[in-house]
N, C-alpha and C positions, 0 to 999 in steps of 0.2 A: 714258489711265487710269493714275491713280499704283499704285506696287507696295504692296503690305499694308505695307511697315514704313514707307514717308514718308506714307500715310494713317494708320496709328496716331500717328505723333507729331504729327500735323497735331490730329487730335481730342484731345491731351494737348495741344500748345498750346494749343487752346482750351478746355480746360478750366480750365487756370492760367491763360490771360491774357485770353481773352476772344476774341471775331472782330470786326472792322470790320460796321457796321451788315449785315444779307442775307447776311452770307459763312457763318455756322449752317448752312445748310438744307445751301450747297452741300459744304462741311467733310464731312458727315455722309452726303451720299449719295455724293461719292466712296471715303470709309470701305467704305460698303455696298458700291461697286460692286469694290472694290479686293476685301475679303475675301471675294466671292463668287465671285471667278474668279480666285484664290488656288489654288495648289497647297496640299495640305494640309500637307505636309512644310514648306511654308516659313510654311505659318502657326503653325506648333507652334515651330519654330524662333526662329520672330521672337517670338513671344507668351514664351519660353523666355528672349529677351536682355531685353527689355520687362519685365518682371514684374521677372527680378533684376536689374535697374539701378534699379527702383522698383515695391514691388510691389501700390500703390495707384494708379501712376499713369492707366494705362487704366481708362475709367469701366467699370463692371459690366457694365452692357447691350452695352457693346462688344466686351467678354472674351469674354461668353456666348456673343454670336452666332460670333465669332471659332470657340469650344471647340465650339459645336454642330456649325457645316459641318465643320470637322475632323474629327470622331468621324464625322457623316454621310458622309463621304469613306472614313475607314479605321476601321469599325466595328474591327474584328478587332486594332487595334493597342494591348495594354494599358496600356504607356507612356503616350499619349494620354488615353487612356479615364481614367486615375488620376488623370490631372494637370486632366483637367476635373474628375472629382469633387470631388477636393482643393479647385479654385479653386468650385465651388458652395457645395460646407460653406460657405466662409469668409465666404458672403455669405447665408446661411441664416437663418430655416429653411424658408423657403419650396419650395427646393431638397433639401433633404431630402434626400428618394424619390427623387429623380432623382439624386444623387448617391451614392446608397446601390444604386444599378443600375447605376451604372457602376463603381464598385469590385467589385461581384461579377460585373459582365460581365467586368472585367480579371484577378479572380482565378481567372472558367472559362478563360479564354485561355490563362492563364499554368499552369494543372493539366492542361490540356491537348496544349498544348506539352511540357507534360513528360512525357507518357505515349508520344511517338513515338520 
């Protein structure tokens, strides 16, 4: 199973260059398999180097899923939580709501944290 970051740039190459005829399907479900048995910490990490070295370059649907298992791993971590919001807006509006629930999950966290 490849790690999350040479599965991400694997589905960026093929979004810039293309795959050899059948290599699509498999491209895509190594992705899947890579970022679901991903630590979350290194998928925030890598998605963190990824974005700013290009921050078009991973396709939407592959961020999303990326940002969802993450938050679904460390609901509680607001860092996280904002920077998925953040990457939702940007591909809105259909995200919205969903994005506007994670900026106020992150800002209970974070008022939170500050009252201990």
């Amino acid at each position: 199973m490849p790690d999350f970051m040479t599965a991400a740039r694997a589905v960026i190459h093929m979004r810039d260059f293309g795959a050899p005829h059948g290599q699509h399907e498999r491209i895509i479900a190594n992705y899947v398999e890579a970022v679901t048995f991903a630590d979350p910490d290194v998928i925030f990490e890598d998605l963190k180097q990824i974005l700013g070295e290009d921050w078009m370059a991973l396709p939407v649907w592959a961020r999303n899923l990326a940002f969802r298992l993450a938050c679904l791993q460390q609901p509680e971590n607001p860092e996280l939580l904002r920077a998925a919001a953040i990457d939702l807006e940007a591909f809105g509006p259909d995200w919205d709501d969903v994005a506007a629930d994670l900026d106020k999950r992150a800002a209970d966290l974070e008022r939170g944290a500050g009252k201990r």
